[in-house]
ZANU-211111 format. One record per residue (C-alpha): residue in three letters; z, x, y. Coordinates in Angstrom, 3 decimals, padded with zeros to 6 digits. Example, Ala and Ser with C-alpha at 12.3 -4.5 7.8 and 13.67 -1.06 7.14 Angstrom:
<atoms>
<atom><rest>ala</rest><w>007.800</w><u>012.300</u><v>-004.500</v></atom>
<atom><rest>ser</rest><w>007.140</w><u>013.670</u><v>-001.060</v></atom>
</atoms>
This chain:
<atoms>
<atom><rest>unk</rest><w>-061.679</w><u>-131.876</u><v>-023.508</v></atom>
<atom><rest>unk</rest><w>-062.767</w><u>-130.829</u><v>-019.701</v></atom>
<atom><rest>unk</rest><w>-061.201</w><u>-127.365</u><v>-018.993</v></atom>
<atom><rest>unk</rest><w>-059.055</w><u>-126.289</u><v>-016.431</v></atom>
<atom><rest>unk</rest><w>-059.729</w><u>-124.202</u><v>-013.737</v></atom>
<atom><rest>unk</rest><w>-057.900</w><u>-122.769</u><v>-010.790</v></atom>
<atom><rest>unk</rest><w>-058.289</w><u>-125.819</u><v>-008.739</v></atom>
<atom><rest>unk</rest><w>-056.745</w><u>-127.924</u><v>-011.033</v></atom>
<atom><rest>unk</rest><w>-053.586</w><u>-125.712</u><v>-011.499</v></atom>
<atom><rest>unk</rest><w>-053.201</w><u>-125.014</u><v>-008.057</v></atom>
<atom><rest>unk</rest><w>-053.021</w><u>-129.212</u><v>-007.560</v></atom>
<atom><rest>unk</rest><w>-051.249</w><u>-129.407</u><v>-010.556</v></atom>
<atom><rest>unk</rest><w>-048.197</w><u>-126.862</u><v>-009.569</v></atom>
<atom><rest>unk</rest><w>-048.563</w><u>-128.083</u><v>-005.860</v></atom>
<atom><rest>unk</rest><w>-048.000</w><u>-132.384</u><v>-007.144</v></atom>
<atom><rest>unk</rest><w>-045.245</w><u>-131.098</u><v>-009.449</v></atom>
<atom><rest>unk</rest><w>-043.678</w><u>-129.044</u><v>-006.616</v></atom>
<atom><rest>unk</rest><w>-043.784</w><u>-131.858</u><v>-004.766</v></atom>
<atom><rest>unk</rest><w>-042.595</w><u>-134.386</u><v>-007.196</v></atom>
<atom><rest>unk</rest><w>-039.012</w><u>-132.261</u><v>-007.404</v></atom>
<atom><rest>unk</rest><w>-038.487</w><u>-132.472</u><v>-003.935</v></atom>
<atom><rest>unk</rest><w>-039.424</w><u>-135.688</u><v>-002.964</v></atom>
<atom><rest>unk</rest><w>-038.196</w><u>-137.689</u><v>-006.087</v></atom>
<atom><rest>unk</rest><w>-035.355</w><u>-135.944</u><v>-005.933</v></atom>
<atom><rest>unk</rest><w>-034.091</w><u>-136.746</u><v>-002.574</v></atom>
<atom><rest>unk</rest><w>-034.734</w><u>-140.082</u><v>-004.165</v></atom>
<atom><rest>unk</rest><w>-033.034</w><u>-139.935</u><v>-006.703</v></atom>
<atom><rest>unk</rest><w>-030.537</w><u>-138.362</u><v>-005.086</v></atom>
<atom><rest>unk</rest><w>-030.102</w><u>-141.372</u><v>-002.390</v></atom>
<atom><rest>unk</rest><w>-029.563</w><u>-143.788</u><v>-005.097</v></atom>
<atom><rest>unk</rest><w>-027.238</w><u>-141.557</u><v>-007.142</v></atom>
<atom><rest>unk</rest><w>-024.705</w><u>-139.942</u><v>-004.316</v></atom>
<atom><rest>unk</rest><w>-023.550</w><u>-143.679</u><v>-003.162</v></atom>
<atom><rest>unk</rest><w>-021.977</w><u>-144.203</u><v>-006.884</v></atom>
<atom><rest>unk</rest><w>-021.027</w><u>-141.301</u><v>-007.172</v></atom>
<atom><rest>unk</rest><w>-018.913</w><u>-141.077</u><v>-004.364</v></atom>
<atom><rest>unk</rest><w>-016.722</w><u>-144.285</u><v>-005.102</v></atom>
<atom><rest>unk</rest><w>-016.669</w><u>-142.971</u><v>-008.954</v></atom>
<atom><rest>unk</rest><w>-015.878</w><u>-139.468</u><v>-008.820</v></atom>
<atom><rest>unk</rest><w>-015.386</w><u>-138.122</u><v>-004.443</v></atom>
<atom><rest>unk</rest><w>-015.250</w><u>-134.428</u><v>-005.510</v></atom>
<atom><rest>unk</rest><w>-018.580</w><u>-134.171</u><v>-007.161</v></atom>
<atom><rest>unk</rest><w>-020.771</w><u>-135.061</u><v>-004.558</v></atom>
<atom><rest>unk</rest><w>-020.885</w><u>-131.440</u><v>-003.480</v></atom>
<atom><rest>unk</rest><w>-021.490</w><u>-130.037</u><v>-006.987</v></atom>
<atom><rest>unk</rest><w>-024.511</w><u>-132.774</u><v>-007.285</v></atom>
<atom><rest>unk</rest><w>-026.158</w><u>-131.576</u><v>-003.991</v></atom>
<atom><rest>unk</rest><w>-025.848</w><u>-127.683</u><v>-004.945</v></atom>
<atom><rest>unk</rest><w>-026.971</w><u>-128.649</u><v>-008.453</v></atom>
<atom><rest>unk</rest><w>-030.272</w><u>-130.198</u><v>-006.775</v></atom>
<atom><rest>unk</rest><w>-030.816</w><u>-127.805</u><v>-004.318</v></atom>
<atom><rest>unk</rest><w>-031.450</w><u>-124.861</u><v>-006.995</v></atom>
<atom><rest>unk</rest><w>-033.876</w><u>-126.955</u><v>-008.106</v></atom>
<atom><rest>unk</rest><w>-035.383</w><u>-128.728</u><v>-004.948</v></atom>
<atom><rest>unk</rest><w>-035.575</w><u>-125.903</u><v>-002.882</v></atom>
<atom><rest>unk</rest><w>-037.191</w><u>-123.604</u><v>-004.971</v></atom>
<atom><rest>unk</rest><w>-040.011</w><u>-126.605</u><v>-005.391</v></atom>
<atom><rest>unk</rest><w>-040.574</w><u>-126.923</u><v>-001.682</v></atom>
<atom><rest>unk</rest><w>-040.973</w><u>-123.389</u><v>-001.956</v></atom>
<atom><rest>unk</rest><w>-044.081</w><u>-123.117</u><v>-004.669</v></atom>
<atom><rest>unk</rest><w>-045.118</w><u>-126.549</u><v>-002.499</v></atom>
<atom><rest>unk</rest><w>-045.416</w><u>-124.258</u><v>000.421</v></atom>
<atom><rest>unk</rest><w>-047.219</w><u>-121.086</u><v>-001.699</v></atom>
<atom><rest>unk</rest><w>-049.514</w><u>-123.793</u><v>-003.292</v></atom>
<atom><rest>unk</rest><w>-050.678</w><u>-126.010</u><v>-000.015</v></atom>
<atom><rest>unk</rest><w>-051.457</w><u>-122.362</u><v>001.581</v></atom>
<atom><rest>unk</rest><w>-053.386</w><u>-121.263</u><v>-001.278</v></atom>
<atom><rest>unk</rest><w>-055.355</w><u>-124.695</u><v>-001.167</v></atom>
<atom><rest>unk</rest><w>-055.706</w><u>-124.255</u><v>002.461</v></atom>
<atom><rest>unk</rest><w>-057.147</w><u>-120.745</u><v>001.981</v></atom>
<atom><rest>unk</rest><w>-059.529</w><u>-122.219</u><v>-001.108</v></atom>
<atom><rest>unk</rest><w>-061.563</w><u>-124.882</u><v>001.195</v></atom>
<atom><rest>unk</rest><w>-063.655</w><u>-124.610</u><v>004.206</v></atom>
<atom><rest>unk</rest><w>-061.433</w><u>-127.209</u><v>006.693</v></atom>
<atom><rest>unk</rest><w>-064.146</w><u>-126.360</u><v>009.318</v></atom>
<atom><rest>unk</rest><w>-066.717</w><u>-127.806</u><v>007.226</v></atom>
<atom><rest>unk</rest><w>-064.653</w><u>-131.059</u><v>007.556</v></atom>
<atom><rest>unk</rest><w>-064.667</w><u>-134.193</u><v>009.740</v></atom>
<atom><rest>unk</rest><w>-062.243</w><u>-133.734</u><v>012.799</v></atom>
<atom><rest>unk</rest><w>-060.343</w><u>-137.002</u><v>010.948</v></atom>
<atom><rest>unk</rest><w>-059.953</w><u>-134.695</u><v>008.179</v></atom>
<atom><rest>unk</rest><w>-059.032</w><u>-131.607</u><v>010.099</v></atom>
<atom><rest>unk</rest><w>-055.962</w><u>-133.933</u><v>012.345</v></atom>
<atom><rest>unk</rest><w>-054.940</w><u>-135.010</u><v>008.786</v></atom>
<atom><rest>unk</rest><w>-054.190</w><u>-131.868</u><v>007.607</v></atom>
<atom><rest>unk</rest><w>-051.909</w><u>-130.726</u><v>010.367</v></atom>
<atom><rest>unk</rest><w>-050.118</w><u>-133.759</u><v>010.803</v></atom>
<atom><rest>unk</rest><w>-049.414</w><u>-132.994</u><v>006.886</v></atom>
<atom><rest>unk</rest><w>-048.314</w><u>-129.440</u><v>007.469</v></atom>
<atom><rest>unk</rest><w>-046.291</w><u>-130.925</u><v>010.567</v></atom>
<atom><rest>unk</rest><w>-044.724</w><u>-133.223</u><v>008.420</v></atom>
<atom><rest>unk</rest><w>-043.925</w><u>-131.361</u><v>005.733</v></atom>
<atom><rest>unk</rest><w>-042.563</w><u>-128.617</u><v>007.420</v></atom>
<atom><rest>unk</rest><w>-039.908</w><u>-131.078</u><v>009.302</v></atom>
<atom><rest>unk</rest><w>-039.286</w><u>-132.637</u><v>005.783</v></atom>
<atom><rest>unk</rest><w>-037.765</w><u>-128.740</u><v>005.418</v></atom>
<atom><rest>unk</rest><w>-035.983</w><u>-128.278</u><v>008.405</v></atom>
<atom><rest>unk</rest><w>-033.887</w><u>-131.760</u><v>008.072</v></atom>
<atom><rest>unk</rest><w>-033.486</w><u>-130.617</u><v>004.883</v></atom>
<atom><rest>unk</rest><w>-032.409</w><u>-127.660</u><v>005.734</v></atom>
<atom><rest>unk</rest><w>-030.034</w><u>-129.911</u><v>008.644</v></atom>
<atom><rest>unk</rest><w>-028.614</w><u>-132.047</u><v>005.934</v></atom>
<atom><rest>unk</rest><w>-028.027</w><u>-129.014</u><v>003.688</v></atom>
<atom><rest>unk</rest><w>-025.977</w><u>-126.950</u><v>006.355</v></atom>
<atom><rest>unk</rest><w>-024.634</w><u>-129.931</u><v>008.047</v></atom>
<atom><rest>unk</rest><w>-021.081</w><u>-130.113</u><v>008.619</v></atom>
<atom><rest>unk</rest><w>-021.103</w><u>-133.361</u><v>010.288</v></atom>
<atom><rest>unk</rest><w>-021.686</w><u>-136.590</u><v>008.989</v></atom>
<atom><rest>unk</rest><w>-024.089</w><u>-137.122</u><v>011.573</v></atom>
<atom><rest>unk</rest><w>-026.259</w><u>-134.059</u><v>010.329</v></atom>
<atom><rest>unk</rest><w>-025.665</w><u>-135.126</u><v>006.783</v></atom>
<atom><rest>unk</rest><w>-026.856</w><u>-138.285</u><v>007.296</v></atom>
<atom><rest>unk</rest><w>-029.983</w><u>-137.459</u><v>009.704</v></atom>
<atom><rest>unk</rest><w>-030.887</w><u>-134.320</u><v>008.075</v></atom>
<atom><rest>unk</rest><w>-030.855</w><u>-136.355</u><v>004.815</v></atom>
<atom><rest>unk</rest><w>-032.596</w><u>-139.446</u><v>006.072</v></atom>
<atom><rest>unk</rest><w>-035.226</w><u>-137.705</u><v>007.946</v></atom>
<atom><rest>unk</rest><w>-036.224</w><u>-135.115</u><v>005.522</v></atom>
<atom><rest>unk</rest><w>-036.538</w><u>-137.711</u><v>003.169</v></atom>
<atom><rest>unk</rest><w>-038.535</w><u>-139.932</u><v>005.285</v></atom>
<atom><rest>unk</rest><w>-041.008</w><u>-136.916</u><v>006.394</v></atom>
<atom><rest>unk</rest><w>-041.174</w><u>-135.978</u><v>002.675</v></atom>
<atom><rest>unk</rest><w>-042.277</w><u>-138.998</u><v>001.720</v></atom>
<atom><rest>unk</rest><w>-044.582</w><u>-139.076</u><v>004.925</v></atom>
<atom><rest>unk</rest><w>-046.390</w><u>-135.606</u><v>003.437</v></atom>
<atom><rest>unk</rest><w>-046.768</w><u>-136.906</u><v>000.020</v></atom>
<atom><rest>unk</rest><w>-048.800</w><u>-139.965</u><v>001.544</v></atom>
<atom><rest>unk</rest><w>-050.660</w><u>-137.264</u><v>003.596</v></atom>
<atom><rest>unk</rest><w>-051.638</w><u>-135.477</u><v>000.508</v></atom>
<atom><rest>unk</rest><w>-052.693</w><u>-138.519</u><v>-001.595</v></atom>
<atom><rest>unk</rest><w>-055.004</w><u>-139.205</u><v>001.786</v></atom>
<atom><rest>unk</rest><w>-056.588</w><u>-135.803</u><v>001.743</v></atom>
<atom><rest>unk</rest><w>-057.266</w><u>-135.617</u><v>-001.676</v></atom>
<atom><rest>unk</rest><w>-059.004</w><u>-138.745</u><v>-002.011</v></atom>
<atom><rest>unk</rest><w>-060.743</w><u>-138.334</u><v>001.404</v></atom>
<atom><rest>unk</rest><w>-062.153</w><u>-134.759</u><v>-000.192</v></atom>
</atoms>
């Protein structure tokens, strides 16, 4: 059995991290619809129910991408690499602000463009990643 080393739990906590908060809002999109005809009021416990979970996985998503910016040389990388990478962190960090929209929305407007963009730009950031870490 190969052993693991730092690298591979950094990647491992940072695609987990990652997997919360962007199948989640998934999930999430295809859950809230039914649950809204079926039972109105629990919409709201749903969202705060996923948010004590999501947000504290965006969080370690944050702490892990820094640590494996800080563990690689980017300046040893192509300039295709190097626009990659910030268009990832660019991404990502809008996926949290709509989030953060959609979560302290009172309108339905915010609800449903916080929601729909933050979902979109996490999605966006996951592709990003896949990219980067088969470019190497």
């Amino acid at each position: 059995m190969l052993s693991p080393n730092a690298e591979t739990i950094r990647l491992f906590l940072h695609v987990t991290a990652a997997s919360v908060w962007v199948g989640g809002q998934i999930t999430l999109a295809g859950m809230v619809p039914a649950m809204r005809r079926s039972h109105p009021e629990s919409t709201s416990a749903l969202a705060r129910a996923f948010s004590r979970v999501a947000w504290p996985a965006f969080g370690l998503a944050v702490l892990t991408g820094m640590w494996s910016l800080m563990a690689e040389d980017i300046t040893s990388k192509s300039s295709a690499y190097q626009a990659t990478i910030l268009l990832k962190l660019a991404v990502a960090i809008l996926s949290g602000v709509f989030a953060a929209v959609h979560s302290m929305g009172k309108s339905k407007a915010a609800l449903a463009i916080g929601g729909a963009l933050g979902a979109l730009c996490a999605i966006g950031a996951m592709f990003l990643g896949i990219l980067l870490n088969t470019a190497g």
